[in-house]
LOPA-540038 format. One record per residue (C-alpha): residue number from 0; residue in one letter; x, y, z. Coordinates in nm, 4 decimals. Example, Ala and Ser with C-alpha at 12.3 -4.5 7.8 and 13.67 -1.06 7.14 Angstrom:
2
+------+------+----------+----------+----------+
| resi | resn |       xx |       yy |       zz |
+------+------+----------+----------+----------+
|    0 |    A |   1.2300 |  -0.4500 |   0.7800 |
|    1 |    S |   1.3670 |  -0.1060 |   0.7140 |
+------+------+----------+----------+----------+
This chain:
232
+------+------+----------+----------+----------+
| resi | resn |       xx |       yy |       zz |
+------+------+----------+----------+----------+
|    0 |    X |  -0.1199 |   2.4610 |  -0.7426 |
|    1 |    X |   0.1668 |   2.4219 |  -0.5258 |
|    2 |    X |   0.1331 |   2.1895 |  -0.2124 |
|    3 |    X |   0.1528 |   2.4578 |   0.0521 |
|    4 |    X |  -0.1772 |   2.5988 |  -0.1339 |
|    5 |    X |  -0.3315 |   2.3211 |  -0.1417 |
|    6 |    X |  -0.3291 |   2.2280 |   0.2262 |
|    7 |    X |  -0.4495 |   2.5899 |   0.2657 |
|    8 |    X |  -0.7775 |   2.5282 |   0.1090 |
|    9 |    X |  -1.0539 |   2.5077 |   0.3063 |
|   10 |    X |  -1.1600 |   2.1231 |   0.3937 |
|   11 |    X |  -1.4874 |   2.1230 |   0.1880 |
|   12 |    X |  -1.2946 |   2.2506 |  -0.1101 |
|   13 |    X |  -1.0127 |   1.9796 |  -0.0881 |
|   14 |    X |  -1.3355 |   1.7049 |  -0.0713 |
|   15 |    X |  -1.4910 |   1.8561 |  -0.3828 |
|   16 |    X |  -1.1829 |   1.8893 |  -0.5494 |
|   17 |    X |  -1.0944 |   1.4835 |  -0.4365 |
|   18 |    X |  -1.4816 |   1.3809 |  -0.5603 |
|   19 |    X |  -1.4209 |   1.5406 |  -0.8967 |
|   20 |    X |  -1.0966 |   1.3855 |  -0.9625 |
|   21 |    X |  -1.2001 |   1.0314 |  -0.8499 |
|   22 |    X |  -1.4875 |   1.0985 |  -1.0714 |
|   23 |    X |  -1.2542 |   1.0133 |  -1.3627 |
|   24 |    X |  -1.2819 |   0.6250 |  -1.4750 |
|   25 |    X |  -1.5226 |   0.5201 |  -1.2162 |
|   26 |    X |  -1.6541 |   0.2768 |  -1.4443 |
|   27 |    X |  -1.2749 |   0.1780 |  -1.5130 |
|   28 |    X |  -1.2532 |   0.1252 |  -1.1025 |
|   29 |    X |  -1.6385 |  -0.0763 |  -1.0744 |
|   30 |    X |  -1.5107 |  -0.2979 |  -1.3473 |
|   31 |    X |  -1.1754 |  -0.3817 |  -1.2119 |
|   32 |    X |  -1.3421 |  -0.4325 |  -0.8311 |
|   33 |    X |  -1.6052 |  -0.6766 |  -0.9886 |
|   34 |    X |  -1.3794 |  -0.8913 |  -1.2491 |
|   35 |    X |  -1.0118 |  -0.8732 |  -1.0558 |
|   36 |    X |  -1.1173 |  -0.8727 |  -0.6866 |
|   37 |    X |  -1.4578 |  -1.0029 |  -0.6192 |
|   38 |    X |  -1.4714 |  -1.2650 |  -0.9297 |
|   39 |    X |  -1.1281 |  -1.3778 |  -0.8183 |
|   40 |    X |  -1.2198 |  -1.4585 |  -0.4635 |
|   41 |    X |  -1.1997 |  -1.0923 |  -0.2607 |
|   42 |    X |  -1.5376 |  -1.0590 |  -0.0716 |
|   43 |    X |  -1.4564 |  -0.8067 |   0.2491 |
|   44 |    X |  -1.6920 |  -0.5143 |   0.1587 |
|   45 |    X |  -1.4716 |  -0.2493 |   0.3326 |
|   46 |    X |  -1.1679 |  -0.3162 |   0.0968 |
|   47 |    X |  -1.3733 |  -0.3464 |  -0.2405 |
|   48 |    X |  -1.5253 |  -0.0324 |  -0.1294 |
|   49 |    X |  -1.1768 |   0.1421 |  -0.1095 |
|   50 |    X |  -1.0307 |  -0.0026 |  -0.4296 |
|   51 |    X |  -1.3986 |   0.1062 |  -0.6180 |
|   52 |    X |  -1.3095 |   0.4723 |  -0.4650 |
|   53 |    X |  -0.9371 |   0.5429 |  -0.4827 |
|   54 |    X |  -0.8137 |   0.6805 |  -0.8415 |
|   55 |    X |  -0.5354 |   0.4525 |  -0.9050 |
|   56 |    X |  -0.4801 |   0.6072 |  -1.2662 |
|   57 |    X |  -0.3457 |   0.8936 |  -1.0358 |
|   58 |    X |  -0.0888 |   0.7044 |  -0.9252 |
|   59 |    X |   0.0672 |   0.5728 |  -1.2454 |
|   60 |    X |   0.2847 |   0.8144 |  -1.4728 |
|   61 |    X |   0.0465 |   1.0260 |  -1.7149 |
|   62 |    X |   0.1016 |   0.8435 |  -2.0128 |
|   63 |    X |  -0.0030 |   0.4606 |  -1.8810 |
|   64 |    X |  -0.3071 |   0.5869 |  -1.7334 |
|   65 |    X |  -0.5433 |   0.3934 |  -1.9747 |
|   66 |    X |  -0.3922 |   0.1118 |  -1.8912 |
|   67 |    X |  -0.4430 |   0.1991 |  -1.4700 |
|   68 |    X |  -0.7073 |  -0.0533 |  -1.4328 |
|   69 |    X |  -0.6018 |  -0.3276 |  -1.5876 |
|   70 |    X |  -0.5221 |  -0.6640 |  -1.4455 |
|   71 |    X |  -0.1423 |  -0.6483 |  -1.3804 |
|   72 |    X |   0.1534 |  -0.4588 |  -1.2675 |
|   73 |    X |   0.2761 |  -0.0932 |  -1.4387 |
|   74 |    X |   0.6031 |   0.0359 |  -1.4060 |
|   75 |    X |   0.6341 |   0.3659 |  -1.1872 |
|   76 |    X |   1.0390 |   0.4214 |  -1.2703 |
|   77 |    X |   1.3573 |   0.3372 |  -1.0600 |
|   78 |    X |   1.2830 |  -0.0134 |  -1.1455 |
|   79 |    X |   0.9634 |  -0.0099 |  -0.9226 |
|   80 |    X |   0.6488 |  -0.0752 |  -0.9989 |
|   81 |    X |   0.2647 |  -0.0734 |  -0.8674 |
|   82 |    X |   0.0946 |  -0.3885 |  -0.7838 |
|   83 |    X |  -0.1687 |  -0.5366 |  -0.9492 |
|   84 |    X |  -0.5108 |  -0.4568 |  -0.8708 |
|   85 |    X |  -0.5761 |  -0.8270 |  -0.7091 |
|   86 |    X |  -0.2487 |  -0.8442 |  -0.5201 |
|   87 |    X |  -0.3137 |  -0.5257 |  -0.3712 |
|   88 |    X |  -0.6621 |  -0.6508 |  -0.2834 |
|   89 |    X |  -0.4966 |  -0.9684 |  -0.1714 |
|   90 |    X |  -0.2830 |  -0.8062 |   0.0634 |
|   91 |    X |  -0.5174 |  -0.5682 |   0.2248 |
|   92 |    X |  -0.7339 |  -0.8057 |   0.3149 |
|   93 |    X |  -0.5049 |  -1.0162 |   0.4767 |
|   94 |    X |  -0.4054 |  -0.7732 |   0.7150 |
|   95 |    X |  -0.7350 |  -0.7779 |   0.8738 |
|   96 |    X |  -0.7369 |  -0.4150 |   0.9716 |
|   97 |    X |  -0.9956 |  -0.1922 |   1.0692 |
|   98 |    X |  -1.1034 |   0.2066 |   1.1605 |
|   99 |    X |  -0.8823 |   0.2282 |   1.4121 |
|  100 |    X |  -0.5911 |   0.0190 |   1.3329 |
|  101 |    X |  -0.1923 |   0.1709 |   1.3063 |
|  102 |    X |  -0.0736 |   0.0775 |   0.9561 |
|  103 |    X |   0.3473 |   0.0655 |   0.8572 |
|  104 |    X |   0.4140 |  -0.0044 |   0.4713 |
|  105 |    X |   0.7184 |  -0.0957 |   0.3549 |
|  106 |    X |   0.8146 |   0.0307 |   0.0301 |
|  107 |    X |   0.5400 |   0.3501 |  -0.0275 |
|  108 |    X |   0.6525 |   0.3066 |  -0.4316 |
|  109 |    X |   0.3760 |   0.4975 |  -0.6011 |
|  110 |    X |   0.1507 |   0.5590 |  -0.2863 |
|  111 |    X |  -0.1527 |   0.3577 |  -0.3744 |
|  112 |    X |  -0.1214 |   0.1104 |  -0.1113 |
|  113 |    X |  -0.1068 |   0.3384 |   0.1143 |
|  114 |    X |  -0.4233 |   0.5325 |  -0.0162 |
|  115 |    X |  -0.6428 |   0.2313 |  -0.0174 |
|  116 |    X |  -0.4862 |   0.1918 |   0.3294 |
|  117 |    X |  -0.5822 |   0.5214 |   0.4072 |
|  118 |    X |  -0.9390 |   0.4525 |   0.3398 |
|  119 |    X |  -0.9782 |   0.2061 |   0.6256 |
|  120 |    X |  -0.7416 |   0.2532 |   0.9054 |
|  121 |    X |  -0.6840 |   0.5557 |   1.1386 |
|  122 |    X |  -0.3101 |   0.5978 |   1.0811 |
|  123 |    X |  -0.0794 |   0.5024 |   0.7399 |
|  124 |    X |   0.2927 |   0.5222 |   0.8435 |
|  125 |    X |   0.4778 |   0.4136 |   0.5116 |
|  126 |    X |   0.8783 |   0.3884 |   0.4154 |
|  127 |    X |   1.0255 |   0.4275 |   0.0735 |
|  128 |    X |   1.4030 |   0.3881 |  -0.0070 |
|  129 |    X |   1.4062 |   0.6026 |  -0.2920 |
|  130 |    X |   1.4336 |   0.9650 |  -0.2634 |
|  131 |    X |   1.2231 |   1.0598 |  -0.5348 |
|  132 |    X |   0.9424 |   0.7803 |  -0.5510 |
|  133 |    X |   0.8969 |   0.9557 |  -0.1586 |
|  134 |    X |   0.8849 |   1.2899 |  -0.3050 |
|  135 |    X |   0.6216 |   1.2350 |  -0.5824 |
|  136 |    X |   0.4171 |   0.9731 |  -0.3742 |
|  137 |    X |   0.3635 |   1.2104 |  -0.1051 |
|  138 |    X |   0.2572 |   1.5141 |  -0.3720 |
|  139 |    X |  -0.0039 |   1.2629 |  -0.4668 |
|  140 |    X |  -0.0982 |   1.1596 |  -0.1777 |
|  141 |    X |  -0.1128 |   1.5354 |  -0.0443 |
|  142 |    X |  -0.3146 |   1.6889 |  -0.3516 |
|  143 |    X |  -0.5573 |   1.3609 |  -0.3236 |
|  144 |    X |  -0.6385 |   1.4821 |   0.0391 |
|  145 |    X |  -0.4729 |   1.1879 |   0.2518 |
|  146 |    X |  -0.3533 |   1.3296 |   0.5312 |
|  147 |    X |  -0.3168 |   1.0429 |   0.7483 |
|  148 |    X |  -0.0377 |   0.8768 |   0.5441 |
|  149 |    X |   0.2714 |   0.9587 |   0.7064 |
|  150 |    X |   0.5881 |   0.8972 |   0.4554 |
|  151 |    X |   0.9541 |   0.9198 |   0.5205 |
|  152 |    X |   1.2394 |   0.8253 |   0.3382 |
|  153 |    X |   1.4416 |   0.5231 |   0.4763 |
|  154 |    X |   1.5570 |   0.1741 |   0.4812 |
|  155 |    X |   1.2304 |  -0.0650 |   0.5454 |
|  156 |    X |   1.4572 |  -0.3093 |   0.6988 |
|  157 |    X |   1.4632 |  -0.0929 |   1.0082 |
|  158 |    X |   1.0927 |  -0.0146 |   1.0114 |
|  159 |    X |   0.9351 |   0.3014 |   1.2033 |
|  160 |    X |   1.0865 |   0.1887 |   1.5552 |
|  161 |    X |   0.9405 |   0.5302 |   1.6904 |
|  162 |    X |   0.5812 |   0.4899 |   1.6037 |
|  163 |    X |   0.5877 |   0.0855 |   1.7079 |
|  164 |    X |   0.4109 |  -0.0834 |   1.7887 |
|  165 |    X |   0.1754 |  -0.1401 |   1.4908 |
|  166 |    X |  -0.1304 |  -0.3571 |   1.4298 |
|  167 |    X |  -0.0513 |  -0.4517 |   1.0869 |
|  168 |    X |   0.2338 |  -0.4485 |   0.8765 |
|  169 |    X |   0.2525 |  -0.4866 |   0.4864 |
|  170 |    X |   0.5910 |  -0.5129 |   0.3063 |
|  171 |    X |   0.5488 |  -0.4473 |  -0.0758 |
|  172 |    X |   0.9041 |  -0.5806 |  -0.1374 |
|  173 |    X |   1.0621 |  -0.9111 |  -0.0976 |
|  174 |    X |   1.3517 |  -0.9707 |   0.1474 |
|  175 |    X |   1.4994 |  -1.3036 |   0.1190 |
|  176 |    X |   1.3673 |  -1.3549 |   0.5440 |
|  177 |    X |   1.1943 |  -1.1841 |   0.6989 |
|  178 |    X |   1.3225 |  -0.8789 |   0.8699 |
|  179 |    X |   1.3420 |  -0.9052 |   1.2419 |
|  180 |    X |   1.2721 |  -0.5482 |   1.3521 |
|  181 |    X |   0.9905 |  -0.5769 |   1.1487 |
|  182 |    X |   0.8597 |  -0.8655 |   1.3948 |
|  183 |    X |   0.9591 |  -0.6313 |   1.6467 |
|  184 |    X |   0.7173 |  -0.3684 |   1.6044 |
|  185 |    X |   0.4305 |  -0.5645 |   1.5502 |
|  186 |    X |   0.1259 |  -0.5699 |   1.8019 |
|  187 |    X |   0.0213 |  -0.8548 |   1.9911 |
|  188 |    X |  -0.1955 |  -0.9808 |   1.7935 |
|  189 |    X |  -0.0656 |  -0.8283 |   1.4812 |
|  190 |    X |  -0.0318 |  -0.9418 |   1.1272 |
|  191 |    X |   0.3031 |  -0.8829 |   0.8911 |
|  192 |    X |   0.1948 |  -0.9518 |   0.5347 |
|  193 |    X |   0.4499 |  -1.0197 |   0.3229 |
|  194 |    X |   0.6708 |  -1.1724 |   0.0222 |
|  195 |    X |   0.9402 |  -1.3771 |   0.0842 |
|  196 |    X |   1.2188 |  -1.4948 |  -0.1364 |
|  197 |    X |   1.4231 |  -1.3938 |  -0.4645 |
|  198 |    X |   1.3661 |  -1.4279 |  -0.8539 |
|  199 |    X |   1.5409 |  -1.7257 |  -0.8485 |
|  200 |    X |   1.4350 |  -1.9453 |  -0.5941 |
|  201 |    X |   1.0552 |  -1.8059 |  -0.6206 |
|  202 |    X |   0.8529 |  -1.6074 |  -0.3897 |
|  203 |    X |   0.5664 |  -1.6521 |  -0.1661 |
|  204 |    X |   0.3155 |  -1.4474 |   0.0099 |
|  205 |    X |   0.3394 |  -1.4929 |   0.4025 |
|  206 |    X |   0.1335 |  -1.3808 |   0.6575 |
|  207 |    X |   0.2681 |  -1.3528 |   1.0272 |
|  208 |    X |   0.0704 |  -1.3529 |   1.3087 |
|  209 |    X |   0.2379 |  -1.2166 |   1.6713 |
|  210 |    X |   0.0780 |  -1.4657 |   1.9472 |
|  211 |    X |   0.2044 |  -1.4560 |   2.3137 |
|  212 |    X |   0.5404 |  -1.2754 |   2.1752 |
|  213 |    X |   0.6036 |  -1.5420 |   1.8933 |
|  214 |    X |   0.5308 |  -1.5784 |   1.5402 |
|  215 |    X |   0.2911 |  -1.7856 |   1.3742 |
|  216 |    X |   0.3089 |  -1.7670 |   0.9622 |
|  217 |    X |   0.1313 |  -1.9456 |   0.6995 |
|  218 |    X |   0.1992 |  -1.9481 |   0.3322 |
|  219 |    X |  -0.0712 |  -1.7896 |   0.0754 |
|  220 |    X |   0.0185 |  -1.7683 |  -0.2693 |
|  221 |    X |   0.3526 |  -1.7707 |  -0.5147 |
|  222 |    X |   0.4030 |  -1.4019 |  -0.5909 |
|  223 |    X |   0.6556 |  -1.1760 |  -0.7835 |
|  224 |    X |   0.7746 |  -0.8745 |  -0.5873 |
|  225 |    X |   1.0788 |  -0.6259 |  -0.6503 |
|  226 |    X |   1.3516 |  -0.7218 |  -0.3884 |
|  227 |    X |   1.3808 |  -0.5509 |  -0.1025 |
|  228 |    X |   1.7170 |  -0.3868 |  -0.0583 |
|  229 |    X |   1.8438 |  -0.1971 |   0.2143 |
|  230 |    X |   1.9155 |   0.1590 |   0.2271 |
|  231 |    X |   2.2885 |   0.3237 |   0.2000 |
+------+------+----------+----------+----------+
């Protein structure tokens, strides 16, 4: 069925259509929420909730979907890859979002992140440098039925200046600093999860908070990210 079709169908169709298809390794998903996320320290109900309903397998290429659920990172092609179940988990959580937050993700890769994001927040404005992890993460995401992701093609550097400011903002790709304009479009109040660092050196998972127009971050956990490069 070709996208434009799709979108035609009636809504009630599209969520039957979406049930059926998440139907597919649900006891995969429970198993992965209860022995990578809540027996590793993951408790907020909202986020286990999303990650127990959103088909990751659909987000890996065909023939690694038995291996979709399990307990590290797959690669998706263009030397990308999709987190692990956990650091996804990890991340989410520390972005401390809810219903009606305004979401940017840097580096959309496969589009998973941005469906569990999808599942909590109002808004999911996401960026991906390469042409045609865009393409075939926004297929997904459309023939899934997430139509409040909103993907572009770009360089995350730069972030979404016109859709700032945002309430959270999660960077799936390590820059050696942290990218000013990122900073810039965060909220008051906001939160800018994200890895910092290269191969070499090591990397660690930041979180930034925006208080009275400065930043506040903290250090959470030694990661290993894909760098973040800029665009052309």
């Amino acid at each position: 069925m070709s996208i434009a079709a799709w979108l035609a169908l009636p809504a009630a169709m599209v969520s039957a259509v979406c049930r059926l298809g998440a139907g597919e390794y649900s006891a995969e998903r429970r198993e992965m929420v209860a022995a990578q996320l809540r027996g590793r320290g993951i408790e907020e109900a909202r986020v286990l909730a999303a990650m127990e309903k959103v088909p990751r397998h659909e987000f890996v290429p065909p023939g690694m979907r038995h291996e979709a659920y399990r307990d590290r990172p797959l690669p998706i092609g263009f030397g990308q890859t999709i987190s692990q179940p956990y650091i996804v988990g990890l991340m989410t959580g520390l972005l401390e979002i809810d219903a009606n937050s305004r979401v940017l993700e840097i580096g959309t890769g496969s589009g998973y992140q941005a469906a569990v994001l999808a599942e909590l927040v109002s808004d999911v404005h996401t960026i991906e440098l390469v042409p045609e992890l865009a393409k075939q993460a926004a297929e997904t995401l459309e023939r899934l039925g997430y139509r409040n992701v909103h993907a572009k093609v770009g360089d995350g550097y730069l972030g979404w200046p016109e859709e700032a400011p945002f309430d959270a903002i999660i960077v799936t790709c390590a820059p050696d600093d942290v990218p000013p304009k990122l900073v810039e479009q965060l909220r008051e109040g906001g939160r800018l999860v994200i890895p910092v660092g290269d191969m070499a050196g090591g990397q660690e998972l930041c979180v930034l908070e925006k208080i009275d127009g400065n930043t506040r971050k903290k250090s959470v956990t030694p990661v290993r990210f894909v760098p973040m490069v800029h665009g052309p």
